[in-house]
C-alpha positions as protocol buffer text, in pm:
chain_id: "A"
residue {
  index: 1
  type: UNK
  ca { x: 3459 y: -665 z: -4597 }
}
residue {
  index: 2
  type: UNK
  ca { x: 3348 y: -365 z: -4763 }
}
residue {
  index: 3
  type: UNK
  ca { x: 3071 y: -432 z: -4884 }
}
residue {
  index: 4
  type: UNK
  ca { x: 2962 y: -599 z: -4543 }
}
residue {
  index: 5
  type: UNK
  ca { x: 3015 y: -225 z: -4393 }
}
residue {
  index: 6
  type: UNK
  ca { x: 2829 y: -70 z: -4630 }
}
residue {
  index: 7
  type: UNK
  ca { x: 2515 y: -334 z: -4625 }
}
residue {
  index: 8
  type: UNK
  ca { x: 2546 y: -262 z: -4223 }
}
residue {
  index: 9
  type: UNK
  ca { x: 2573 y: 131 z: -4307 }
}
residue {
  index: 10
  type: UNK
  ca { x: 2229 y: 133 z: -4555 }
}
residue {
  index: 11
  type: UNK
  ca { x: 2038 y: -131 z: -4301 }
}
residue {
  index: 12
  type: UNK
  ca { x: 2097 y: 89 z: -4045 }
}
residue {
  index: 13
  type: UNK
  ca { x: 1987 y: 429 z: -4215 }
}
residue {
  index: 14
  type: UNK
  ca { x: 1694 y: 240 z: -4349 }
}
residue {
  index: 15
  type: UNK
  ca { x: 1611 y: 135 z: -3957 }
}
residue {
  index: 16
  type: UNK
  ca { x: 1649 y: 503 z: -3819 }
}
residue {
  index: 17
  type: UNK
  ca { x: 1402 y: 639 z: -4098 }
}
residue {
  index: 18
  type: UNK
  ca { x: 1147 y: 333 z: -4051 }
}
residue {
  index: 19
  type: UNK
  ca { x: 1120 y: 456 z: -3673 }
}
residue {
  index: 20
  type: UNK
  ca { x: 1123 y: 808 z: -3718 }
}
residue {
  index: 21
  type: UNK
  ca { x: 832 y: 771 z: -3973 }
}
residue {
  index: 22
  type: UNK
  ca { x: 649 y: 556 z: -3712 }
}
residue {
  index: 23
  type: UNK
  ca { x: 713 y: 845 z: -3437 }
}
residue {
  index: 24
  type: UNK
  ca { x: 559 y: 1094 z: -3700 }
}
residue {
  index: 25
  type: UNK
  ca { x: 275 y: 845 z: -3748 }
}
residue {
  index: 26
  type: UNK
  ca { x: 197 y: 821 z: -3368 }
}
residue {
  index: 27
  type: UNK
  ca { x: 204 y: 1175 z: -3334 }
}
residue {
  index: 28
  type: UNK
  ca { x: -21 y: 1293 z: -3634 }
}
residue {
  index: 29
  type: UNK
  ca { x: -264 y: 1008 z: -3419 }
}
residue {
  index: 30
  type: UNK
  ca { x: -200 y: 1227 z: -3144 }
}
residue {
  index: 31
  type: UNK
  ca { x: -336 y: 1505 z: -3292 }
}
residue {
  index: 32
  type: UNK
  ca { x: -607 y: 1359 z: -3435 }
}
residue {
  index: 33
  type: UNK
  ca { x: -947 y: 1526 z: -3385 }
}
residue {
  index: 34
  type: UNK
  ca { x: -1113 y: 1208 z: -3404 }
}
residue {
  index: 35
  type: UNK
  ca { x: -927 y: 1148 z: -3003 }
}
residue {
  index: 36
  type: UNK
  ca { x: -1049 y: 1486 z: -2856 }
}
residue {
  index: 37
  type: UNK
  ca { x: -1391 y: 1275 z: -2776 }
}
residue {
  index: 38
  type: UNK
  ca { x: -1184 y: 1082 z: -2507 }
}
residue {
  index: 39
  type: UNK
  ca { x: -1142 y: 1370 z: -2322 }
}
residue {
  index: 40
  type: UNK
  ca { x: -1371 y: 1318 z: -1992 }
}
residue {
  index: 41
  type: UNK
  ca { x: -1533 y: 1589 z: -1758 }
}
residue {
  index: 42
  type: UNK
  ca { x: -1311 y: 1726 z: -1463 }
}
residue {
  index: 43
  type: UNK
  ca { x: -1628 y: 1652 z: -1219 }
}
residue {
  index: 44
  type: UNK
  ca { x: -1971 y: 1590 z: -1260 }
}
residue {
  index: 45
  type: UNK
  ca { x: -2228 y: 1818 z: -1101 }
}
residue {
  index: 46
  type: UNK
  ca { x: -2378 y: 1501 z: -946 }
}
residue {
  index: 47
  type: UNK
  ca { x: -2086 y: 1427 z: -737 }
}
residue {
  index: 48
  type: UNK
  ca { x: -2126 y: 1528 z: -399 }
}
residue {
  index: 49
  type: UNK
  ca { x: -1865 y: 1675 z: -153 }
}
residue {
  index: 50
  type: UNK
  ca { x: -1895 y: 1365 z: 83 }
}
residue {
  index: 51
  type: UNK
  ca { x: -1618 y: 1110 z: 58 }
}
residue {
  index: 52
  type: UNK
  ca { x: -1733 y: 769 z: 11 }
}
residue {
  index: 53
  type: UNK
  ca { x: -1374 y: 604 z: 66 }
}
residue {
  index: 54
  type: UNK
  ca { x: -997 y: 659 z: -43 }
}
residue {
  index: 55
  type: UNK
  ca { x: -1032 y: 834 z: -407 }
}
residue {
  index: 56
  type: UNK
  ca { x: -1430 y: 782 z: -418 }
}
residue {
  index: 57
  type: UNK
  ca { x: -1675 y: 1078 z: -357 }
}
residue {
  index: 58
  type: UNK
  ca { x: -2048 y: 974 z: -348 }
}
residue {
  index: 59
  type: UNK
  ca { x: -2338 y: 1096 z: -627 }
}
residue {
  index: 60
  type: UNK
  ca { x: -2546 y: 1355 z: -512 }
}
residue {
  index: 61
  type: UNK
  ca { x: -2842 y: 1129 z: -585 }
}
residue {
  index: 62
  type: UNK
  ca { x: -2739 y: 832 z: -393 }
}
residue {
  index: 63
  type: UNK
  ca { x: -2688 y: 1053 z: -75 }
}
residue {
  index: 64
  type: UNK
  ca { x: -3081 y: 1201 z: -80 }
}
residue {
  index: 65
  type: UNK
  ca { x: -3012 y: 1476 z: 117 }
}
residue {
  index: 66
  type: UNK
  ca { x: -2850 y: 1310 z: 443 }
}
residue {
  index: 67
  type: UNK
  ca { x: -2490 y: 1411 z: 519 }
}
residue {
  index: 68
  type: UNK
  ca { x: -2360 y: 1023 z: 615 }
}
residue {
  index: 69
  type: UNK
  ca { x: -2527 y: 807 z: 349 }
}
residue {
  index: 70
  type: UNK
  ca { x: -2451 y: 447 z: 408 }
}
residue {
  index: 71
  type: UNK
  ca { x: -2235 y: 265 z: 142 }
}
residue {
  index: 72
  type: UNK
  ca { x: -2433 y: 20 z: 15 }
}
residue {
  index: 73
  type: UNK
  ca { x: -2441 y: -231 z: -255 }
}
residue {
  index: 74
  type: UNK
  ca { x: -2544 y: -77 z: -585 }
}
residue {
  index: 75
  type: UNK
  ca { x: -2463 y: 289 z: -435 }
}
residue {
  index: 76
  type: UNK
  ca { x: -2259 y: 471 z: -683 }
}
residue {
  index: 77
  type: UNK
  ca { x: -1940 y: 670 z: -680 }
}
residue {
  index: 78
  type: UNK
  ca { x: -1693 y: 894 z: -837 }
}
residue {
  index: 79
  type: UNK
  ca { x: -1376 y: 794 z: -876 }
}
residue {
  index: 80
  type: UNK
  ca { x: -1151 y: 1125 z: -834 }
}
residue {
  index: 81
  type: UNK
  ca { x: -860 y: 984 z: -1026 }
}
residue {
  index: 82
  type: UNK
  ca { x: -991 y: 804 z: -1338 }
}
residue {
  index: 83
  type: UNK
  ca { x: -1295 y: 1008 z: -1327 }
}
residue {
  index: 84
  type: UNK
  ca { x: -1528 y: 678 z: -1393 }
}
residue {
  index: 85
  type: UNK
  ca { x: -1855 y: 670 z: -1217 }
}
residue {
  index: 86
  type: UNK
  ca { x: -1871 y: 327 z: -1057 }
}
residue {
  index: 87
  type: UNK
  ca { x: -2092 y: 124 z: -893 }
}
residue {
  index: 88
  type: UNK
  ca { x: -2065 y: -51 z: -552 }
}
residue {
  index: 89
  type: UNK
  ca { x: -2120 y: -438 z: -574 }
}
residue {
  index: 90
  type: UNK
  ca { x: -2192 y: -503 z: -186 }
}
residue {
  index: 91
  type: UNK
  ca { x: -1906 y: -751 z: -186 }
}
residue {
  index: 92
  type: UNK
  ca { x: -1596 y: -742 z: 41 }
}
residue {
  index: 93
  type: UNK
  ca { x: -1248 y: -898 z: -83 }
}
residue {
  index: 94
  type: UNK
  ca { x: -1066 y: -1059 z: 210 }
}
residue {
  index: 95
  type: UNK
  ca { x: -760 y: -1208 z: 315 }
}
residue {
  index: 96
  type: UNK
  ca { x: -790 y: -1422 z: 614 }
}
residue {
  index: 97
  type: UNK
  ca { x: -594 y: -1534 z: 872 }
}
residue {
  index: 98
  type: UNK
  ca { x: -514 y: -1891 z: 978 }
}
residue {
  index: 99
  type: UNK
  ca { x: -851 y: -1964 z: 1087 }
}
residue {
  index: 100
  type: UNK
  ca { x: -958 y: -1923 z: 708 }
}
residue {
  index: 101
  type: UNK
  ca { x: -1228 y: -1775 z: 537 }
}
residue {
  index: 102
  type: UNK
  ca { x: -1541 y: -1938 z: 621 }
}
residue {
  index: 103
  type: UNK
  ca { x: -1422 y: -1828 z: 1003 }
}
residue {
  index: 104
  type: UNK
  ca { x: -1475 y: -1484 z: 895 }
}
residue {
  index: 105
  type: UNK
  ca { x: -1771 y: -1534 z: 670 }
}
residue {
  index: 106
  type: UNK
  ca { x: -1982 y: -1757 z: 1007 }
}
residue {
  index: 107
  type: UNK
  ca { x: -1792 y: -1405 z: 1255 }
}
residue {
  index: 108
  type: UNK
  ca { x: -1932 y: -1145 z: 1053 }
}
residue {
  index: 109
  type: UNK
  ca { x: -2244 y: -1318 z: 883 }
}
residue {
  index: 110
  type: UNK
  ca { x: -2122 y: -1305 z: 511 }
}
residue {
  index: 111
  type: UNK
  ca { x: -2170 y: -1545 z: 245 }
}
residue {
  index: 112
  type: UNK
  ca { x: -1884 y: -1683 z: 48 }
}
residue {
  index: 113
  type: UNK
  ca { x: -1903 y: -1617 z: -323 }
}
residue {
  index: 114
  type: UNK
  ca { x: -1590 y: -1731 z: -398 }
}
residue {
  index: 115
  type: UNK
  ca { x: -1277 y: -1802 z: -241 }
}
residue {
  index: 116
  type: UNK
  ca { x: -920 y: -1928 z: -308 }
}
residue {
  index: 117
  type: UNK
  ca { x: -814 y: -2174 z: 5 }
}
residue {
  index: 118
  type: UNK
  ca { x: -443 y: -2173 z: -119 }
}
residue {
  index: 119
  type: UNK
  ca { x: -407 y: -1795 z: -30 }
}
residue {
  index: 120
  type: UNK
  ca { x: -696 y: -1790 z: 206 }
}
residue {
  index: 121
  type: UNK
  ca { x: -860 y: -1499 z: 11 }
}
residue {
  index: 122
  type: UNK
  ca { x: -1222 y: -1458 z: -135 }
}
residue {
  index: 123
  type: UNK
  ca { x: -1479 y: -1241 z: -203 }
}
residue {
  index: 124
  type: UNK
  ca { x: -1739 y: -1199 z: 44 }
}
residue {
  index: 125
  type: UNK
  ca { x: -2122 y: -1102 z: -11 }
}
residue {
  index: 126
  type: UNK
  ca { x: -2246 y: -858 z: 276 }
}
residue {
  index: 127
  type: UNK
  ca { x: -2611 y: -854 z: 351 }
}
residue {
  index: 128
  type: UNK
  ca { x: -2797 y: -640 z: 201 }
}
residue {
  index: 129
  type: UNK
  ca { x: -2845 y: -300 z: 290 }
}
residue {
  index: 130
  type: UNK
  ca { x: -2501 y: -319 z: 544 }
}
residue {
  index: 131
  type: UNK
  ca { x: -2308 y: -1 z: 556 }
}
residue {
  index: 132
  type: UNK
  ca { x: -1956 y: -135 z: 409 }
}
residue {
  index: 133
  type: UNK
  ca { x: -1760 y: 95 z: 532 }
}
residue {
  index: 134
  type: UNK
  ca { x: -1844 y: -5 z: 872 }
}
residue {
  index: 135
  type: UNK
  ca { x: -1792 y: -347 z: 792 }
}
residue {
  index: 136
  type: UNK
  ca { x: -1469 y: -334 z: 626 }
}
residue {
  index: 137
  type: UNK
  ca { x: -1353 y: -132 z: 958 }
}
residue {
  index: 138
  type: UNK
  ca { x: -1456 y: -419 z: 1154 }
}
residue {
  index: 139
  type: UNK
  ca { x: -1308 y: -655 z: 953 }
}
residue {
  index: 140
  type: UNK
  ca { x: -1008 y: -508 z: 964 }
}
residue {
  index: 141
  type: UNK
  ca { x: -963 y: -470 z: 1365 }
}
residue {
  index: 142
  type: UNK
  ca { x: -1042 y: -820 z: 1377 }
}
residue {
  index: 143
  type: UNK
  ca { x: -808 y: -1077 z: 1437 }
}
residue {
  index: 144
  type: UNK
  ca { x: -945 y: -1334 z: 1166 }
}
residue {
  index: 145
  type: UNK
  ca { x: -878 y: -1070 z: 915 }
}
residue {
  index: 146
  type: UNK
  ca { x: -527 y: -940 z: 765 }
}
residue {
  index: 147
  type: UNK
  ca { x: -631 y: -730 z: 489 }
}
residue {
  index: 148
  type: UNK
  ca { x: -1054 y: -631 z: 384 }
}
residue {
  index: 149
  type: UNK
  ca { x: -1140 y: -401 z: 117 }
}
residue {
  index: 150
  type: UNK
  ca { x: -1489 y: -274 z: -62 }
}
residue {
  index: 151
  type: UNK
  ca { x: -1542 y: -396 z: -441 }
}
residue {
  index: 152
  type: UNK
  ca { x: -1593 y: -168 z: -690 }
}
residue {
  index: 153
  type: UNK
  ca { x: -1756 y: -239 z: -1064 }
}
residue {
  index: 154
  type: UNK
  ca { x: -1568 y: 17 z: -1244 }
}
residue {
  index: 155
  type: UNK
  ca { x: -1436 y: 46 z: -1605 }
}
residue {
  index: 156
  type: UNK
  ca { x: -1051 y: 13 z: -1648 }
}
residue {
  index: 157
  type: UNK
  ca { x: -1010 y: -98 z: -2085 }
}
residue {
  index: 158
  type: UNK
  ca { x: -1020 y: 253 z: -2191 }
}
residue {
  index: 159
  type: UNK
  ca { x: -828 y: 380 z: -2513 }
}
residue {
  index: 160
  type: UNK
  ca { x: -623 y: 680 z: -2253 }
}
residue {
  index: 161
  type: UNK
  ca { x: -453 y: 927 z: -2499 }
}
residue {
  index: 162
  type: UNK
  ca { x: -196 y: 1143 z: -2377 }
}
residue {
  index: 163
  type: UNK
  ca { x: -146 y: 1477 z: -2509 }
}
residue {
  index: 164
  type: UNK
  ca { x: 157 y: 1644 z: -2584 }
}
């Protein structure tokens, strides 16, 4: 019995220094000056004023010097909150009503790149050159539609380190 208490004693001590040296280990990675090149820039000077949408702002070069660009495919944008440029693919994701996708896709004259009938929801290619933030608005008031949204192509596996 005693020697089960001690064995219980020692495996624990040995435990609590095996994490603590892993905490030191994470934070001499913390510090490391090898992750100080993750660090991004607060804004661009190519980002424009103009909001394209929700936490997007447009690039100064995609606007060309007209105060309501249209968002178009391949336009890009700055995204406020990850501070990613992305890039605009010119499709729409959609959830449709009862009437089903390919209801909205004849309504609004979209093609259907690809859809999932279970859930009624698919991706939908505008044509080209449509201003999508017009056509997600109309989408939306529509009756075929319960929920529209604009695509964006933007990076998301990025090594984030936070700094203490």
């Amino acid at each position: 019995m005693k020697l089960t208490m001690m064995a219980l004693a020692a495996s624990s001590l040995l435990m609590t220094g095996s994490a603590l040296a892993q905490d030191q280990a994470v934070d001499d990675r913390l510090n490391n000056d090898s992750q100080k090149s993750v660090v991004k820039a607060e804004s661009p000077k190519e980002v424009s004023e103009t909001r394209a949408f929700g936490t997007y702002r447009m690039m100064k070069s995609d606007l060309g010097g007209a105060k309501d660009a249209k968002l178009t495919g391949g336009v890009q944008v700055y995204n406020e909150v990850t501070r990613n440029v992305a890039t605009i693919s010119g499709n729409l994701t959609v959830l449709a009503g009862e009437q089903g996708l390919a209801a909205v896709a004849q309504e609004f004259g979209l093609a259907i790149v690809s859809e999932d009938s279970r859930v009624g929801m698919g991706l939908l290619k505008a044509p080209e050159g449509a201003d999508l933030t017009a056509l997600v608005e109309q989408l939306r008031a529509s009756d075929l539609v319960r929920a529209a949204r604009i695509e964006v192509i933007e990076p998301r596996n990025e090594l984030h380190v936070i700094k203490r």
